[in-house]
C-alpha positions in Angstrom: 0.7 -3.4 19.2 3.0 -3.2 21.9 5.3 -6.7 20.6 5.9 -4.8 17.1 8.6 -2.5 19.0 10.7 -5.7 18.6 10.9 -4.9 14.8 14.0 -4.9 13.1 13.2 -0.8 12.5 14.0 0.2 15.8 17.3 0.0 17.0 18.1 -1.2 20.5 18.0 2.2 22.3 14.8 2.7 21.1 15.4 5.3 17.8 13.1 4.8 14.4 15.7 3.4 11.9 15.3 4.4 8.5 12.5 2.1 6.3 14.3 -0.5 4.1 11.6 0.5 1.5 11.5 3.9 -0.1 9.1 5.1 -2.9 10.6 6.9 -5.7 9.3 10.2 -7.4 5.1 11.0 -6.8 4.0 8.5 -4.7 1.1 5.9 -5.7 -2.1 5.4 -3.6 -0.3 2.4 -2.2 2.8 4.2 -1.1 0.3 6.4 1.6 -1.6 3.3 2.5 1.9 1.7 3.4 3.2 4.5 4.8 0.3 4.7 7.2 0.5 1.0 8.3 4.4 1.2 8.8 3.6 4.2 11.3 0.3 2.0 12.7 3.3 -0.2 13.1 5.7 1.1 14.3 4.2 3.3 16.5 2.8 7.0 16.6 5.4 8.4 19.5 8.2 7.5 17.1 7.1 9.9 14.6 6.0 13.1 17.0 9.2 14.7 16.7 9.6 14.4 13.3 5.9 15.7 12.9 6.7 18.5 15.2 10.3 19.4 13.3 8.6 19.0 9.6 5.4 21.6 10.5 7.7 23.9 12.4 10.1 23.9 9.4 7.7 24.0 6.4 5.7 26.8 8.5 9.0 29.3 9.0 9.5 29.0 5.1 6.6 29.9 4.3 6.4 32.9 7.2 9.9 34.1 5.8 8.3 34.3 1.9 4.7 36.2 2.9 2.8 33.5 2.8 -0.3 33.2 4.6 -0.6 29.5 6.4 -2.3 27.7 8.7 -2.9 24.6 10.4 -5.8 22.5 9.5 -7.7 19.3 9.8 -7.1 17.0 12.9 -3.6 18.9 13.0 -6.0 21.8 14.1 -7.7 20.0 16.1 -5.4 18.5 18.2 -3.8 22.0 18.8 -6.7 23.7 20.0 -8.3 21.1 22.1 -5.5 19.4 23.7 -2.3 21.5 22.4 -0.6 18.9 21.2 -0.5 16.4 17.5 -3.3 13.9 17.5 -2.0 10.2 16.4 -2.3 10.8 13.0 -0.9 9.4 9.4 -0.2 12.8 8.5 -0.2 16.7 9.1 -2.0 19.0 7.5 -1.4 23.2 6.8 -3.6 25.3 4.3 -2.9 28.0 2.0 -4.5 30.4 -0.4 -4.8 29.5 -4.3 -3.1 32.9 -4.8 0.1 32.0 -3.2 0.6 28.5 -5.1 3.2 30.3 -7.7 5.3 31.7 -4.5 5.5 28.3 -3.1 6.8 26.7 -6.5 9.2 29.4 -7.5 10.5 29.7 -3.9 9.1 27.6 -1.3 9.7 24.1 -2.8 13.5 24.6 -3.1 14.1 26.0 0.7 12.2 22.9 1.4 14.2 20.4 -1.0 17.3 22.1 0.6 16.0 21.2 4.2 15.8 17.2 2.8 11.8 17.8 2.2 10.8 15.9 -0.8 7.5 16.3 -3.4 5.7 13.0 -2.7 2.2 14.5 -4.4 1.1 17.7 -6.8 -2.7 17.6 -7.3 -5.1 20.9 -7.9 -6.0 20.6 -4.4 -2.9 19.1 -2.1 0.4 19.5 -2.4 2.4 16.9 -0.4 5.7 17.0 0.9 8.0 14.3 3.0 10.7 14.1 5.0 11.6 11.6 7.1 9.1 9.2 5.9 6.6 11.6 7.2 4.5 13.7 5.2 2.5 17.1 5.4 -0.6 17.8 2.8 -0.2 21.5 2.4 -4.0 22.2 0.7 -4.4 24.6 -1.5 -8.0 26.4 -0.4 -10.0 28.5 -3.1 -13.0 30.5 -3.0 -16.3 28.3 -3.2 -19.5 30.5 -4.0 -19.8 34.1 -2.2 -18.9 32.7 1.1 -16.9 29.6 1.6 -13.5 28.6 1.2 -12.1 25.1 0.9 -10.4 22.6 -0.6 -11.3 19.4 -2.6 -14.8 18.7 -1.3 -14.2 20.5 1.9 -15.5 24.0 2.1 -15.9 26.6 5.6 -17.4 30.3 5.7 -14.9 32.3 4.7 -14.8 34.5 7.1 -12.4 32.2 9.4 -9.9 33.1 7.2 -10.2 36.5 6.5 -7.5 37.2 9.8 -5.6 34.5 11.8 -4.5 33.6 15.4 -1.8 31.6 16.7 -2.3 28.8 19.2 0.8 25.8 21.1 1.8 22.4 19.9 4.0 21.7 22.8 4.9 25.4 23.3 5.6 25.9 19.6 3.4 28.7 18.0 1.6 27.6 14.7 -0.6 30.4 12.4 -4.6 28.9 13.1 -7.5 30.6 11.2 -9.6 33.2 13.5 -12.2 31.5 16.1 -10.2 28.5 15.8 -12.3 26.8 18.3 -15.8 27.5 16.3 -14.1 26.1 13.1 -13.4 22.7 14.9 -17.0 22.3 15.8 -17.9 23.0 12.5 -15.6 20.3 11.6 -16.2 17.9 13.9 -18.9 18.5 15.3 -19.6 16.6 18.5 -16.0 16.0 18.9 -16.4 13.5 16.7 -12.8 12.4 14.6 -14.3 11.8 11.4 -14.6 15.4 9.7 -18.4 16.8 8.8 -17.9 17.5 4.5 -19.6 20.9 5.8 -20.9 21.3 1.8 -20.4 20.2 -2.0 -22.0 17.0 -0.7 -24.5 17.3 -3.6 -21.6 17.2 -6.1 -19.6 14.7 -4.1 -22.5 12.1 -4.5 -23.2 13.0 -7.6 -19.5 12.8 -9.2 -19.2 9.3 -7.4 -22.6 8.0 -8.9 -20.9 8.8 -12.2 -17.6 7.3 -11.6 -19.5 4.3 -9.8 -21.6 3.7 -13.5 -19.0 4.2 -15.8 -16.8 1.9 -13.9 -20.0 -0.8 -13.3 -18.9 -3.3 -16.1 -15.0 -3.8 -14.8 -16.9 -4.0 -11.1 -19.1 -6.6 -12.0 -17.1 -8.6 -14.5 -14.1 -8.3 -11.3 -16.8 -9.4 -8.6 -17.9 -12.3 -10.8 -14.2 -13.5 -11.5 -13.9 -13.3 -7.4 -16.8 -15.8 -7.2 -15.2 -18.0 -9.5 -12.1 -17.6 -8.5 -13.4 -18.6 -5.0 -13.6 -22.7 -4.3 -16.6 -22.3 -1.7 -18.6 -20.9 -3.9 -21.0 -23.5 -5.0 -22.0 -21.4 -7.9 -18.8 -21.8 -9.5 -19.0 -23.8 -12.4 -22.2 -22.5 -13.5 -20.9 -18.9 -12.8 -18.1 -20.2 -15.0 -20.2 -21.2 -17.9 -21.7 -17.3 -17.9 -17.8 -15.6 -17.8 -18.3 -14.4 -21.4 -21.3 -12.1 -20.7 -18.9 -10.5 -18.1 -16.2 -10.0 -20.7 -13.8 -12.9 -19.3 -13.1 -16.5 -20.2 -12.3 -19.4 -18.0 -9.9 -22.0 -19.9 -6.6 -24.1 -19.6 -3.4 -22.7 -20.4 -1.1 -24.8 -23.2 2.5 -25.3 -21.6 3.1 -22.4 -24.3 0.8 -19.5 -23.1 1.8 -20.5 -19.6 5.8 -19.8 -20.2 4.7 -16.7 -22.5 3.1 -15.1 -19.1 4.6 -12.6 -17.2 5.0 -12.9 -14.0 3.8 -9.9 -12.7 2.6 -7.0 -15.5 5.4 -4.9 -16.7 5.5 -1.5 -14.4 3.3 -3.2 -11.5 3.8 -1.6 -8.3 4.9 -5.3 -6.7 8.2 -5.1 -9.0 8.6 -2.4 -6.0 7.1 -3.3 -3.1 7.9 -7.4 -3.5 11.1 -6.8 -4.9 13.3 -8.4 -2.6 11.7 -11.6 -3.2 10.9 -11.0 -6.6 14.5 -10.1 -7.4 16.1 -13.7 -6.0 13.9 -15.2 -9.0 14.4 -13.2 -12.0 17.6 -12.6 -11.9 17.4 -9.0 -10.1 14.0 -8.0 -11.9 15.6 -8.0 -15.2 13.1 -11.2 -16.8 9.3 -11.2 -16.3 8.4 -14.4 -18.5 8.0 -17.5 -17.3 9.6 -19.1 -19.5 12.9 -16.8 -18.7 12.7 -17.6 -15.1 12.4 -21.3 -16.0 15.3 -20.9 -18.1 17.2 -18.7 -15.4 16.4 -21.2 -12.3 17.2 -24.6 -13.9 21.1 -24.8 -13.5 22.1 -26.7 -10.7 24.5 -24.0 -9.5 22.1 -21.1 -10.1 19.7 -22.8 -7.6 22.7 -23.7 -4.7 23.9 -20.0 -5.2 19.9 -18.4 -4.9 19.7 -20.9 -1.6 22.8 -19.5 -0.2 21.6 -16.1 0.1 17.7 -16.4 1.0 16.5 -14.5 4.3 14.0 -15.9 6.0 11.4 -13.2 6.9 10.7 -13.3 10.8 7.3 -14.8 11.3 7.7 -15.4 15.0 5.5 -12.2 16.1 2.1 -11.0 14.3 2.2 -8.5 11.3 -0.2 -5.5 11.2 -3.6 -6.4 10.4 -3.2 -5.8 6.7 0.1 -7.7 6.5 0.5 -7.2 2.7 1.0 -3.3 3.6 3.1 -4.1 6.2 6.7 -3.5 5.6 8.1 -6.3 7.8 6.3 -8.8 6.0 7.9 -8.0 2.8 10.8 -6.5 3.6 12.1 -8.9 6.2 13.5 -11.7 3.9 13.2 -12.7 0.9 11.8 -16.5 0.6 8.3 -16.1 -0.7 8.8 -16.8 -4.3 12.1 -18.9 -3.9 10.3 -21.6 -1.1 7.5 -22.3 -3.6 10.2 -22.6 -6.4 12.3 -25.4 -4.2 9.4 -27.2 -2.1 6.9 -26.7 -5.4 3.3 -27.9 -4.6 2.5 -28.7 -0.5 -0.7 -29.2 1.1 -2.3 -26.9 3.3 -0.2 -23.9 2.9 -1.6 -21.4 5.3 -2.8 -18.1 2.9 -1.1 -14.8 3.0 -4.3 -13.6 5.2 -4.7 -16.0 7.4 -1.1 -15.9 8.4 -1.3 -13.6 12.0 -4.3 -16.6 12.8 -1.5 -19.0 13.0 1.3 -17.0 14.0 -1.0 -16.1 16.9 -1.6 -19.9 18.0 2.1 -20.3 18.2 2.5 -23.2 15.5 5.8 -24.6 14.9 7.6 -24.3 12.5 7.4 -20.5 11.9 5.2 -20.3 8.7 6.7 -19.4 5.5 10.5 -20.8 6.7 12.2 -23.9 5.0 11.2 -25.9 7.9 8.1 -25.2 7.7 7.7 -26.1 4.1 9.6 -29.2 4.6 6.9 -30.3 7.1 4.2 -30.1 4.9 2.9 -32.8 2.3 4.0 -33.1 -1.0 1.4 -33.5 -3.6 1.0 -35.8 -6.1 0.1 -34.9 -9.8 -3.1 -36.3 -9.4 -3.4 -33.8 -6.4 -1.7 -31.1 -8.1 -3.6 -31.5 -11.1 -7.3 -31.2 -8.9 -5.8 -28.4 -6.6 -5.2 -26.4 -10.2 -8.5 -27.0 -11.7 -10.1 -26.0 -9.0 -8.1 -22.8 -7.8 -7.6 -21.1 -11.3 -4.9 -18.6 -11.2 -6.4 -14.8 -12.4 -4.2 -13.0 -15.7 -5.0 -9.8 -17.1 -3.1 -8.8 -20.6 -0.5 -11.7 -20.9 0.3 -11.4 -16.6 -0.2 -13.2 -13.4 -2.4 -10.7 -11.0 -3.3 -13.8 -9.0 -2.2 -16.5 -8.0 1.6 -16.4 -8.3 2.8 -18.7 -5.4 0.7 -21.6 -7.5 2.7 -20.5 -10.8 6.1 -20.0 -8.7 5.3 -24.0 -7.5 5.0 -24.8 -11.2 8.1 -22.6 -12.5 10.2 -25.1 -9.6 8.7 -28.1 -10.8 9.5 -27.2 -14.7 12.9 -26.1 -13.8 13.8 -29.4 -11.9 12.8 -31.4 -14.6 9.1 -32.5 -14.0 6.2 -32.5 -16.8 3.9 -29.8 -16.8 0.3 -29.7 -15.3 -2.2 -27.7 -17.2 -2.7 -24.4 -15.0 -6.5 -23.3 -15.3 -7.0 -19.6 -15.7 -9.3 -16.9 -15.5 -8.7 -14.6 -18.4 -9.5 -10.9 -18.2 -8.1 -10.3 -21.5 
């Protein structure tokens, strides 16, 4: 990953600038995942000081209020084996369940006053951020006569009843006792991936449950996939069976098309796509189709939109899962607005197969006006099969899937053009 330093987050003597994209309040499970890729990114060595700083700081609160601490996890591990932070998305410190109301009446405002932030508050983890780096401080409990853990996690006890200290790059840290014991408990044959030392019993079991309650929406989502998906040769005749799965395949009226929204109200992407969402509905504020239609189809509206579009830098490969990746959707803002103004062109590379031709070294840079401009425009009668055959997925009056086909047909409505029925699967 050597070629992502180039990134437009690090400046040119070499410092982590801050991301262009910040969550707000808790943090989702997609915040974490994106977090992780942007340091995957970015780079690992950018964030060891900050790692360093955050643990030393959080640690000396807690020391100064009484509270028993210590490092855990790979955080552990990497201090006793090598005495140093193992590559790592984040940092993890352990305390006792009866020290949880100390750290809210007292810890958690030392820590907001030294720019830490609440990113998660579960029974098990409390997570907290600065810097766009997070520590999971886990709140352990007593499990049967003689374990302690966390979660699903659970060690004798005895580790814990005294503690020694061990170096991060000749910082002391609070470890539990036999530190070195512990780890091969954990990972055992120095093995990464931690050994769930017990409650593995209940951790299958509460899956199994979660897995069968949630069995219908899996199959009825897996058998949308396969008609959602061209290359199936199933398709139709999967089709014809969409009711038993609780879904319909039909045609959208012009109507129910410009009644859709765009993207469900309170969906994550309003977030995470907003800087190309916003150039097409009017800074987030309209979600209908019909509204965007409306919005986009003044001559001077759509000369104003094209004067300010950024095109997102496509000359260098994203991460591997480049709709985490922060450069990808946070480097421009042309997604939405190209398939508005070039509407329906053949062979658009997909999303995921866009690092494939990046890495070839096609011209033009995929996803940039020229690049558009090269491409084939279809014809209705094109259009019209390309539709039918690649349904578009809404769930509850919204577009989950599919939205660069809609976007086409919102730019070929707005400039003036008839509309082509849109075939949909409908999840209700």
């Amino acid at each position: 990953m050597g070629e992502i330093c180039a990134s437009k987050w690090i400046d040119i003597v070499g410092n982590i600038c801050r991301p262009p994209y910040q969550p707000d309040g808790f943090w989702c499970k997609y915040d974490f995942d994106i977090n992780r890729v942007y340091w995957e990114t970015v780079g690992f060595d950018y964030a060891y000081s900050i790692r360093l700083a955050n643990l030393k700081d959080i640690c000396s609160v807690l020391s100064c209020l009484g509270v028993s601490h210590w490092i855990f996890g790979k955080t552990l591990l990497g201090a006793v084996k090598l005495g140093k932070l193992l590559d790592d998305h984040d940092d993890d410190i352990g305390v006792f369940l009866e020290d949880r109301a100390v750290i809210y009446s007292d810890a958690i405002e030392k820590l907001k006053a030294l720019g830490f932030t609440i990113i998660r508050d579960s029974e098990d983890i409390i997570s907290i951020e600065r810097d766009f780096r997070y520590v999971d401080i886990c709140v352990f409990r007593r499990k049967g006569r003689k374990k302690l853990g966390y979660s699903y996690k659970s060690v004798d006890y005895l580790f814990f009843s005294s503690f020694d200290s061990t170096l991060i790059d000749g910082v002391s840290f609070p470890v539990p006792n036999n530190p070195s014991v512990l780890i091969d408990k954990l990972y055992p044959s120095g093995n990464l991936l931690p050994h769930r030392l017990s409650s593995l019993g209940m951790l299958t079991a509460r899956r199994s449950i979660r897995r069968f309650l949630g069995l219908p929406r899996m199959v009825r989502s897996k058998h949308a996939s396969l008609v959602e998906d061209l290359k199936s040769p199933l398709r139709r005749f999967l089709g014809l069976l969409a009711p038993l799965s609780g879904f319909s395949l039909r045609t959208l009226t012009v109507k129910e098309f410009m009644n859709l929204h765009i993207e469900p109200p309170g969906s994550f992407n309003w977030r995470w796509r907003y800087q190309h969402l916003s150039l097409v509905t009017d800074d987030c504020k309209i979600s209908r189709i019909g509204q965007i239609i409306q919005y986009l189809t003044p001559v001077d509206k759509r000369a104003a939109i094209d004067k300010n579009v950024i095109d997102t830098d496509t000359s260098i490969k994203f991460h591997k899962s480049n709709n985490l990746d922060m450069r990808f959707w946070w480097g421009g803002n042309n997604y939405f607005w190209y398939c508005v103004k070039y509407e329906y062109r053949a062979n658009v590379v997909p999303y995921a197969l866009a690092n494939n031709y990046i890495s070839a070294g096609y011209r033009p840079l995929v996803y940039t006006a020229e690049y558009y401009k090269s491409l084939p425009e279809l014809s209705d009668y094109e259009i019209s099969i390309l539709l039918n055959e690649n349904p578009i997925v809404i769930e509850k009056g919204s577009v989950v899937s599919g939205k660069h086909r809609v976007f086409a047909m919102i730019g070929r409505l707005s400039s003036g053009k008839s509309y082509i029925p849109v075939r949909v699967i409908d999840l209700g």
